[in-house]
HTML snippet that shows the backbone in 3Dmol.js (N, CA, C, O; Angstrom):
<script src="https://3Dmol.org/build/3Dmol-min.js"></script>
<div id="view" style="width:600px;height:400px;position:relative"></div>
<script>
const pdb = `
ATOM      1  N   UNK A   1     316.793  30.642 130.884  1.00  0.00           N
ATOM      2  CA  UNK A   1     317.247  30.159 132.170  1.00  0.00           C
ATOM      3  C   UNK A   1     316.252  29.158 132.772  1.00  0.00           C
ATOM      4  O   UNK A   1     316.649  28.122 133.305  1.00  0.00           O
ATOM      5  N   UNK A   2     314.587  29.571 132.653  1.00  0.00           N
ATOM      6  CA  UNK A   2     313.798  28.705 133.287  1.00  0.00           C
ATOM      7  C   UNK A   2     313.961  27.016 132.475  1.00  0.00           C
ATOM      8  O   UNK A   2     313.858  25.928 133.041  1.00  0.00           O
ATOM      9  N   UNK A   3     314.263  27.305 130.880  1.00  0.00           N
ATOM     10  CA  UNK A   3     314.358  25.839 130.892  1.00  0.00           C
ATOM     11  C   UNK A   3     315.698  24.885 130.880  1.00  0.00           C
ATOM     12  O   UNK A   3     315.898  23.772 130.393  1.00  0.00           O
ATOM     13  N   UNK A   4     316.552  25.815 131.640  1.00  0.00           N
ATOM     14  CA  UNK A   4     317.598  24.905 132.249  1.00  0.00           C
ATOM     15  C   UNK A   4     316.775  24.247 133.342  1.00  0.00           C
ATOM     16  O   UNK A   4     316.508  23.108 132.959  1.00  0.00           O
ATOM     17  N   UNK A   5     316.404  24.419 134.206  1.00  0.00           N
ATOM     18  CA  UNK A   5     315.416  23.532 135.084  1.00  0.00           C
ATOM     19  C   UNK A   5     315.052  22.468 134.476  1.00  0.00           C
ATOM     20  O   UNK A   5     315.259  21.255 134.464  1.00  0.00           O
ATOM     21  N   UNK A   6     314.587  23.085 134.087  1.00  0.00           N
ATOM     22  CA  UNK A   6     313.689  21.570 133.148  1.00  0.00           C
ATOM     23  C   UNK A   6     314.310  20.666 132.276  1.00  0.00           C
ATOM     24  O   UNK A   6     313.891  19.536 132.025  1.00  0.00           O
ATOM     25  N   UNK A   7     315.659  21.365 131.666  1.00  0.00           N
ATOM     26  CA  UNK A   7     316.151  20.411 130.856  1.00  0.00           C
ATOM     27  C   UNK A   7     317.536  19.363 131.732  1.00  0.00           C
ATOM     28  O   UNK A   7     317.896  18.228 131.420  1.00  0.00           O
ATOM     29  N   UNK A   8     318.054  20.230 132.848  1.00  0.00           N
ATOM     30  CA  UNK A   8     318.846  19.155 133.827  1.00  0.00           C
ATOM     31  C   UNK A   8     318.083  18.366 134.990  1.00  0.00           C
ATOM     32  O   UNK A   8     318.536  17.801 135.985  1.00  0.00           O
ATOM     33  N   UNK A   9     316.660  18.532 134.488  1.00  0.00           N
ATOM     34  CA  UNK A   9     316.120  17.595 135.329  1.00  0.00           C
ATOM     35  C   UNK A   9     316.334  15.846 135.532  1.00  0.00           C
ATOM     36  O   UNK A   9     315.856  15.038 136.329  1.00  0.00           O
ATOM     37  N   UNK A  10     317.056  15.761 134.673  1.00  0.00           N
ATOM     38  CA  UNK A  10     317.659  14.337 134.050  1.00  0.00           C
ATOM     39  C   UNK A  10     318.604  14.136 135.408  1.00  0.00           C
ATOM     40  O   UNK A  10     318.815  13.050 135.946  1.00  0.00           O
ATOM     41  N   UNK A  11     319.159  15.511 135.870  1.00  0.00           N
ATOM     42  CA  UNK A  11     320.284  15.102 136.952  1.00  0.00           C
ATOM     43  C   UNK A  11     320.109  14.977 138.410  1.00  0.00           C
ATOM     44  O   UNK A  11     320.889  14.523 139.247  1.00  0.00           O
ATOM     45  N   UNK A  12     318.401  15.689 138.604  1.00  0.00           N
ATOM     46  CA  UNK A  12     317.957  15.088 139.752  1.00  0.00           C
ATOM     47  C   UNK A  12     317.994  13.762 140.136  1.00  0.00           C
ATOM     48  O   UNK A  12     317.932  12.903 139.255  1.00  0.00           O
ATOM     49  N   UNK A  13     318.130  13.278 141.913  1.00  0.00           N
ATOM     50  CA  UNK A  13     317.743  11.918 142.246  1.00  0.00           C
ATOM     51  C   UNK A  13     316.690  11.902 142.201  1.00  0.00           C
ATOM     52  O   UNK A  13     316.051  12.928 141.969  1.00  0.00           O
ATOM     53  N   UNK A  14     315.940  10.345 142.473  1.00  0.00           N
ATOM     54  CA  UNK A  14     314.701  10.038 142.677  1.00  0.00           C
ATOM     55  C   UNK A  14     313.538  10.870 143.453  1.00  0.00           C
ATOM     56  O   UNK A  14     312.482  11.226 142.930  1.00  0.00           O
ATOM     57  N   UNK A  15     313.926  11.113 144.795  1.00  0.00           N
ATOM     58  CA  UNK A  15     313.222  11.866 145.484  1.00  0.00           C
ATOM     59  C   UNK A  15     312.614  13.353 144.519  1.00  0.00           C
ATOM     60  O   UNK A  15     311.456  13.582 144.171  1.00  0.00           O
ATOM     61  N   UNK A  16     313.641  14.040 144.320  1.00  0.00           N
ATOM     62  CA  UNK A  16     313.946  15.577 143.864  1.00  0.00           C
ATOM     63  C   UNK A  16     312.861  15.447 142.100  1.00  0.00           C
ATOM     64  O   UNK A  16     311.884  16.050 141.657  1.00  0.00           O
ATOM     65  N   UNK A  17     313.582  14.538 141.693  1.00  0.00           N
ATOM     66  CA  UNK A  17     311.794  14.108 140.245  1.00  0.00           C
ATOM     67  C   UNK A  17     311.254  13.951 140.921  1.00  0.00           C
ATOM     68  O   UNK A  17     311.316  14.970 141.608  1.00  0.00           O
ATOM     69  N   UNK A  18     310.622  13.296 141.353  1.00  0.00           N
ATOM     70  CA  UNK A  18     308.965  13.413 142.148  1.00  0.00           C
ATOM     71  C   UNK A  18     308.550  13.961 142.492  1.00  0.00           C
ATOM     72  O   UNK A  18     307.325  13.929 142.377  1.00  0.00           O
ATOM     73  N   UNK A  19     309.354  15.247 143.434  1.00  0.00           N
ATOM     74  CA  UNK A  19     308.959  16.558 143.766  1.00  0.00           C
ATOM     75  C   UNK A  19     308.457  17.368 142.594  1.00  0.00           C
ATOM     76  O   UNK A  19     307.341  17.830 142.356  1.00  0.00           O
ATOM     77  N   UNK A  20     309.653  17.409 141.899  1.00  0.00           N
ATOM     78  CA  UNK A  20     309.869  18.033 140.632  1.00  0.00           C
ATOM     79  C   UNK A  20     308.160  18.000 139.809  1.00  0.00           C
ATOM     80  O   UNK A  20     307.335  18.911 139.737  1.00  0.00           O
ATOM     81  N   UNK A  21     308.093  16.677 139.315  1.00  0.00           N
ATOM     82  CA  UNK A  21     307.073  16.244 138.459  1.00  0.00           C
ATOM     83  C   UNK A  21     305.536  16.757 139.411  1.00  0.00           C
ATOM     84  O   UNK A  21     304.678  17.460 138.878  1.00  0.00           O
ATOM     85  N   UNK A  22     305.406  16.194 141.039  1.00  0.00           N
ATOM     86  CA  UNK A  22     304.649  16.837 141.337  1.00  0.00           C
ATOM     87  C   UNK A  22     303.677  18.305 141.503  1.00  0.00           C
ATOM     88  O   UNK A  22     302.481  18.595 141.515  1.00  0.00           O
ATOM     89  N   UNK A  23     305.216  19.119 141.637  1.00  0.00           N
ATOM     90  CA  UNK A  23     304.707  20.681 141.543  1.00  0.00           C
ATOM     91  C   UNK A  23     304.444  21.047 140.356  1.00  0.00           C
ATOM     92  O   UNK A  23     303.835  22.108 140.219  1.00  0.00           O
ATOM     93  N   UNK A  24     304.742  20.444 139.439  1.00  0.00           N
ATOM     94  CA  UNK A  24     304.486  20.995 137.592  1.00  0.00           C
ATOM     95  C   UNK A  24     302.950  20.010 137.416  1.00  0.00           C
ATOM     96  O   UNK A  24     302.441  19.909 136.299  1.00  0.00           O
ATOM     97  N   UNK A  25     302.523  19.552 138.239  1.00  0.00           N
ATOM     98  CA  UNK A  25     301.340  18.794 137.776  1.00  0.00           C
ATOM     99  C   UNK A  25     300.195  19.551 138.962  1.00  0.00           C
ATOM    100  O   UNK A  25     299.038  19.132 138.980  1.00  0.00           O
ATOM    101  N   UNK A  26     300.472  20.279 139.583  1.00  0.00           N
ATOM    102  CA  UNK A  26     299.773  20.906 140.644  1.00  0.00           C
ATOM    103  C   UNK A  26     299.785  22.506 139.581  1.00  0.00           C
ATOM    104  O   UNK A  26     298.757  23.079 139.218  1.00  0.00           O
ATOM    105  N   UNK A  27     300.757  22.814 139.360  1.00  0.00           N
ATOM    106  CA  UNK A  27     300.635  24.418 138.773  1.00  0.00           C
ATOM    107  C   UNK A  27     300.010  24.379 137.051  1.00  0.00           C
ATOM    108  O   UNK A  27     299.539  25.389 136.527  1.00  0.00           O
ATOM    109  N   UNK A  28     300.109  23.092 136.364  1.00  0.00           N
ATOM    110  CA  UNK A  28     299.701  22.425 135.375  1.00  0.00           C
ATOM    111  C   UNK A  28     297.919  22.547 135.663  1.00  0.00           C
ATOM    112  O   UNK A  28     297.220  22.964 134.739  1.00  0.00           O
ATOM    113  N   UNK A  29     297.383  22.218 136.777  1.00  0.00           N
ATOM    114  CA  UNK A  29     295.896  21.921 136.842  1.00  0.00           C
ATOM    115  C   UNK A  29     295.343  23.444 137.230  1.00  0.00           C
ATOM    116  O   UNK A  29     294.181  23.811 137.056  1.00  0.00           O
ATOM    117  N   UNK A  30     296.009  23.949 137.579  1.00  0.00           N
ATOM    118  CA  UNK A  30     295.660  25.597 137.899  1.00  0.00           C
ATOM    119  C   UNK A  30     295.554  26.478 136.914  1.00  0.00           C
ATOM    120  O   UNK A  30     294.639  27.302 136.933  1.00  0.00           O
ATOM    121  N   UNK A  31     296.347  26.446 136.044  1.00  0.00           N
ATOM    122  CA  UNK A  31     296.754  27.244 134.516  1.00  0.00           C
ATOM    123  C   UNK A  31     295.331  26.542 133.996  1.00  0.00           C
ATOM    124  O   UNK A  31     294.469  27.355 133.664  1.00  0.00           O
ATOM    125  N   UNK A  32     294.988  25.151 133.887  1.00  0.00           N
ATOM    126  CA  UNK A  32     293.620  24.606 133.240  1.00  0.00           C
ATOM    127  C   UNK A  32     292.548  24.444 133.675  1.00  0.00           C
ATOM    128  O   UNK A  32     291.647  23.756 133.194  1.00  0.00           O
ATOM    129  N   UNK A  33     292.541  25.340 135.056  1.00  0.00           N
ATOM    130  CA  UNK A  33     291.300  25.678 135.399  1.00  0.00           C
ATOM    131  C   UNK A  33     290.285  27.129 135.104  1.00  0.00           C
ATOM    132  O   UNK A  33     289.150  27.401 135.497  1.00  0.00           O
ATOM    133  N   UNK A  34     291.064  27.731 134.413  1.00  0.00           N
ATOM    134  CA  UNK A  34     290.919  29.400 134.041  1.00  0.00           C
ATOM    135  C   UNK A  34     290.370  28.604 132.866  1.00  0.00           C
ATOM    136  O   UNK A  34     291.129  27.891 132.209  1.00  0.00           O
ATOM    137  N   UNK A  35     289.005  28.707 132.566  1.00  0.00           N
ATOM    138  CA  UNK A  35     288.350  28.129 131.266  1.00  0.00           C
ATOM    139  C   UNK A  35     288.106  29.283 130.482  1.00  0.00           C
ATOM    140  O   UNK A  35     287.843  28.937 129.330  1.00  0.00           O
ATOM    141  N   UNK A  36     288.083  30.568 130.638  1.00  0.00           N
ATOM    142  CA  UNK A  36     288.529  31.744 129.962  1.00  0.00           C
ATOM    143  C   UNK A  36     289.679  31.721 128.945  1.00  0.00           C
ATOM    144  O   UNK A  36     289.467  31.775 127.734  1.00  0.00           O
ATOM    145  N   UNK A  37     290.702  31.653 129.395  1.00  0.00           N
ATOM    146  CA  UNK A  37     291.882  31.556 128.651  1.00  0.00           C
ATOM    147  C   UNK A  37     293.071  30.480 129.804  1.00  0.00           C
ATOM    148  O   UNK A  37     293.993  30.899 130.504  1.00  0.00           O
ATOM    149  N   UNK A  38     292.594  29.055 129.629  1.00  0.00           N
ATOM    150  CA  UNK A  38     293.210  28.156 130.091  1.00  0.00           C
ATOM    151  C   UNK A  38     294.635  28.426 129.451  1.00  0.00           C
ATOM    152  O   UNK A  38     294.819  28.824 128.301  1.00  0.00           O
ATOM    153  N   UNK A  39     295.548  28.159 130.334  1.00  0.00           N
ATOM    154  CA  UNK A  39     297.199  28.005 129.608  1.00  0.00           C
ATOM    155  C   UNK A  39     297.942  26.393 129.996  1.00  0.00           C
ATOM    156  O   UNK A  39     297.573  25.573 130.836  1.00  0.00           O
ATOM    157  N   UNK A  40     299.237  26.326 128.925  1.00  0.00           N
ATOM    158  CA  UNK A  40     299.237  24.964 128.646  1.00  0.00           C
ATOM    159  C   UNK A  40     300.463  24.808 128.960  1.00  0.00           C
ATOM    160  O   UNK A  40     300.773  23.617 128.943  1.00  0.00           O
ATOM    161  N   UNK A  41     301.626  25.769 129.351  1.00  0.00           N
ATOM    162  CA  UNK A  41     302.612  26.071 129.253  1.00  0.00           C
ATOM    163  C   UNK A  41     303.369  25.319 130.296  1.00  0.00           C
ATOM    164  O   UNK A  41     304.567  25.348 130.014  1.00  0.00           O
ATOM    165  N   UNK A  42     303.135  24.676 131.360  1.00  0.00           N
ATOM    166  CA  UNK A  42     303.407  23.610 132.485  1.00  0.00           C
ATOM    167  C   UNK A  42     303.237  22.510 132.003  1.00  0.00           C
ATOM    168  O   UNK A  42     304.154  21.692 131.922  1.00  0.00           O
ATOM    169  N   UNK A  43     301.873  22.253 131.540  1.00  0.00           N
ATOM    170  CA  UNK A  43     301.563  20.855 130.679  1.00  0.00           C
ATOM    171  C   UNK A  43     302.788  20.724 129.649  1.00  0.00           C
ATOM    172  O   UNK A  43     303.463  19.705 129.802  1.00  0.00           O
ATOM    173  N   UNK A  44     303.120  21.466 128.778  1.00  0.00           N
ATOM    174  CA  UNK A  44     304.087  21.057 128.235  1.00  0.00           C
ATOM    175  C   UNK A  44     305.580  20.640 128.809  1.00  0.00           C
ATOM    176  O   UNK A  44     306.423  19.797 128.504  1.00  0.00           O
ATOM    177  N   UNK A  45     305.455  21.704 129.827  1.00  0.00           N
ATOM    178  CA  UNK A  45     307.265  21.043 130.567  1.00  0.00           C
ATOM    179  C   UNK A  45     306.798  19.867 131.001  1.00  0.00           C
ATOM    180  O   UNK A  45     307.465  18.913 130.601  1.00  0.00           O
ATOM    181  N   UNK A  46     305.333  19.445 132.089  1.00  0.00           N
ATOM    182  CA  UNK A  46     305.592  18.225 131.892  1.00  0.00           C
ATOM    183  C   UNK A  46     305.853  16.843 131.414  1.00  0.00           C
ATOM    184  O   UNK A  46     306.285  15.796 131.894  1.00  0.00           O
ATOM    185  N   UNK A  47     305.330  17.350 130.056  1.00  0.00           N
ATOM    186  CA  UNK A  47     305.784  15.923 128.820  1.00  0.00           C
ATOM    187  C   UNK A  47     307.241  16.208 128.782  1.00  0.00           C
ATOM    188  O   UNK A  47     307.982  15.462 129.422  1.00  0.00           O
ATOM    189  N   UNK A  48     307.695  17.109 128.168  1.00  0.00           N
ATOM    190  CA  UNK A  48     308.657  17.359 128.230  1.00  0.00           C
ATOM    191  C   UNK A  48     310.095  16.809 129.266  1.00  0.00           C
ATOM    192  O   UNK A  48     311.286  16.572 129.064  1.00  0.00           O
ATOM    193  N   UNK A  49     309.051  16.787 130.561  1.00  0.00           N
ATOM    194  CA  UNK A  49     310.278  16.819 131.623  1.00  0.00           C
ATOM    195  C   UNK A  49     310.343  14.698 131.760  1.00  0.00           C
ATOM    196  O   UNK A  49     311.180  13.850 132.069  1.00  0.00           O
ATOM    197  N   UNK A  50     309.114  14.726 131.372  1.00  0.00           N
ATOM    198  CA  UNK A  50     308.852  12.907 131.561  1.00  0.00           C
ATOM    199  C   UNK A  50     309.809  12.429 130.487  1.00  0.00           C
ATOM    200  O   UNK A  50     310.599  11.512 130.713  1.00  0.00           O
ATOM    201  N   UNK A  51     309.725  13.160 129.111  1.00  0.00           N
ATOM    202  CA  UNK A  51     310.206  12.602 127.868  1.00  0.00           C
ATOM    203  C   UNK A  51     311.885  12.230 128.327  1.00  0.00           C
ATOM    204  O   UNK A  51     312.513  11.215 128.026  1.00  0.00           O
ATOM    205  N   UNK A  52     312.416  13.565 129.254  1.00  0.00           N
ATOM    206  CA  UNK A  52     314.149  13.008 129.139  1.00  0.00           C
ATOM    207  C   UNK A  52     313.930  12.173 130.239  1.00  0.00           C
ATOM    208  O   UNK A  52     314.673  11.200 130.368  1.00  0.00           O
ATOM    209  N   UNK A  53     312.898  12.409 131.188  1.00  0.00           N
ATOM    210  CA  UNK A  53     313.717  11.153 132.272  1.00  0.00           C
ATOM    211  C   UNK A  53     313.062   9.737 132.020  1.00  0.00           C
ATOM    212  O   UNK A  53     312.952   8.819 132.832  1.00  0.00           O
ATOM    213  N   UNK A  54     312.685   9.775 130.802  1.00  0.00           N
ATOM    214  CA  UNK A  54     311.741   8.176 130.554  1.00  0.00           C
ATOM    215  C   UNK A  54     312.975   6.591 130.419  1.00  0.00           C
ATOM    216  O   UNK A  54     312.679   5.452 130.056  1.00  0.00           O
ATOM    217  N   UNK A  55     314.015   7.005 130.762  1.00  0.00           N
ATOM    218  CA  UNK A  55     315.399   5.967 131.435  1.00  0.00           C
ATOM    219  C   UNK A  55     315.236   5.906 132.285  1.00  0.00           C
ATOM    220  O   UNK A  55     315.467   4.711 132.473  1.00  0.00           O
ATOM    221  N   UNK A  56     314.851   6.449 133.547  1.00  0.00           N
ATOM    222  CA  UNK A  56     314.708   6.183 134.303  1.00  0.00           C
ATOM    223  C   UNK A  56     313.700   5.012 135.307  1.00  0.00           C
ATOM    224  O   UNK A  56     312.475   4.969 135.200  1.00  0.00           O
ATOM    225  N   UNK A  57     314.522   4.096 136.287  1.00  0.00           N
ATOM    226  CA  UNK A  57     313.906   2.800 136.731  1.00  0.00           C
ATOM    227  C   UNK A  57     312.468   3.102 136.362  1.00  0.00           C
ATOM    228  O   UNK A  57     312.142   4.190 135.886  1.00  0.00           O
ATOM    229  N   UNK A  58     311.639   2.145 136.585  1.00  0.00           N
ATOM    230  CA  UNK A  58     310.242   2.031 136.478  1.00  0.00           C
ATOM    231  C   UNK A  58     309.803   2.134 138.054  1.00  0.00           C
ATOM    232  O   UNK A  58     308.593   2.339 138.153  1.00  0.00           O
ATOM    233  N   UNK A  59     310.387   2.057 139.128  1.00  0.00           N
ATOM    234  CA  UNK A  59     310.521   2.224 140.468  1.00  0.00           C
ATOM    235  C   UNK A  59     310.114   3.826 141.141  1.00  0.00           C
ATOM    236  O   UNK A  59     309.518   4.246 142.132  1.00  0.00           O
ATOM    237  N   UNK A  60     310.942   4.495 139.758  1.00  0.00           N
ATOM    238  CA  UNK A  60     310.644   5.952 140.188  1.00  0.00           C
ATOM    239  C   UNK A  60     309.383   6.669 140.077  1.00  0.00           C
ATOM    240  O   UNK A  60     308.806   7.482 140.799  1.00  0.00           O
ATOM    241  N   UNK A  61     309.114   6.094 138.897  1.00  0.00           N
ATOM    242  CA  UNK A  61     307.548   6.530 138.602  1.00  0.00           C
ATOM    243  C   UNK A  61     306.722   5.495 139.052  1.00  0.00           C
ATOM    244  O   UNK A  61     305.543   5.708 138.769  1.00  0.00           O
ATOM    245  N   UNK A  62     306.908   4.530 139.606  1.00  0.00           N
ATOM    246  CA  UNK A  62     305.972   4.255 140.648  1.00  0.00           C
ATOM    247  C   UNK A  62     305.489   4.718 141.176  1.00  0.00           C
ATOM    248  O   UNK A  62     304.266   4.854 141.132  1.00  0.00           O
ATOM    249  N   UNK A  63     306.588   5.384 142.268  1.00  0.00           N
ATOM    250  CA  UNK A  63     306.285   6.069 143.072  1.00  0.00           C
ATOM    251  C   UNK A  63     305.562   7.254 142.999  1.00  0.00           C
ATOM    252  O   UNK A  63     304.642   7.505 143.777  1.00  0.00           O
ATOM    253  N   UNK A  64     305.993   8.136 141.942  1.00  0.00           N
ATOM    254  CA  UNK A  64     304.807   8.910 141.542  1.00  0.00           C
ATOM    255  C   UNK A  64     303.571   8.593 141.426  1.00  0.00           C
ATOM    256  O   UNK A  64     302.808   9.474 141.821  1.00  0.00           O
ATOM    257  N   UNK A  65     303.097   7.679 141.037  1.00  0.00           N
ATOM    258  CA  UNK A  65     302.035   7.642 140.779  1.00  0.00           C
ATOM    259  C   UNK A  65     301.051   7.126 142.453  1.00  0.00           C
ATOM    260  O   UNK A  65     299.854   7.058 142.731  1.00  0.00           O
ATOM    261  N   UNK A  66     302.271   6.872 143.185  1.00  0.00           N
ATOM    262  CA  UNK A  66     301.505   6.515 144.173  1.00  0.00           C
ATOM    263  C   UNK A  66     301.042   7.929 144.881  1.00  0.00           C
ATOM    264  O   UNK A  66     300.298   7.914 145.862  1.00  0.00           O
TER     265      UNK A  66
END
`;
const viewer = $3Dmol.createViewer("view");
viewer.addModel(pdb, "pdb");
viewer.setStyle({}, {cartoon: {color: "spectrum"}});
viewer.zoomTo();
viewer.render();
</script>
């Protein structure tokens, strides 16, 4: 079920990815701060989640990055 999320993320608007991509890159740096037993398991949805929406304008991830 969790990676229906991730895999109709393609059907979010602009706004809703950015959110999206943001909170998986915030819970992504937390999992890799435990240098004990760092986990990777966010890092991967986020390639993952970039890989299907990489059609998408170049406008959108602009904005991310801003």
């Amino acid at each position: 079920m969790i990676d229906a999320i991730f895999t109709m993320s393609v059907n979010l608007d602009a706004e809703a990815i950015i959110d999206l991509i943001r909170s998986i890159c915030k819970v992504s740096v937390e999992e890799l701060q435990d240098h004990i037993n760092p986990r990777i398991f966010s890092l991967q949805k986020l390639v993952e989640v970039a890989d299907l929406n990489m059609s998408r304008i170049t406008y959108v991830w602009y904005i991310f990055i801003l």
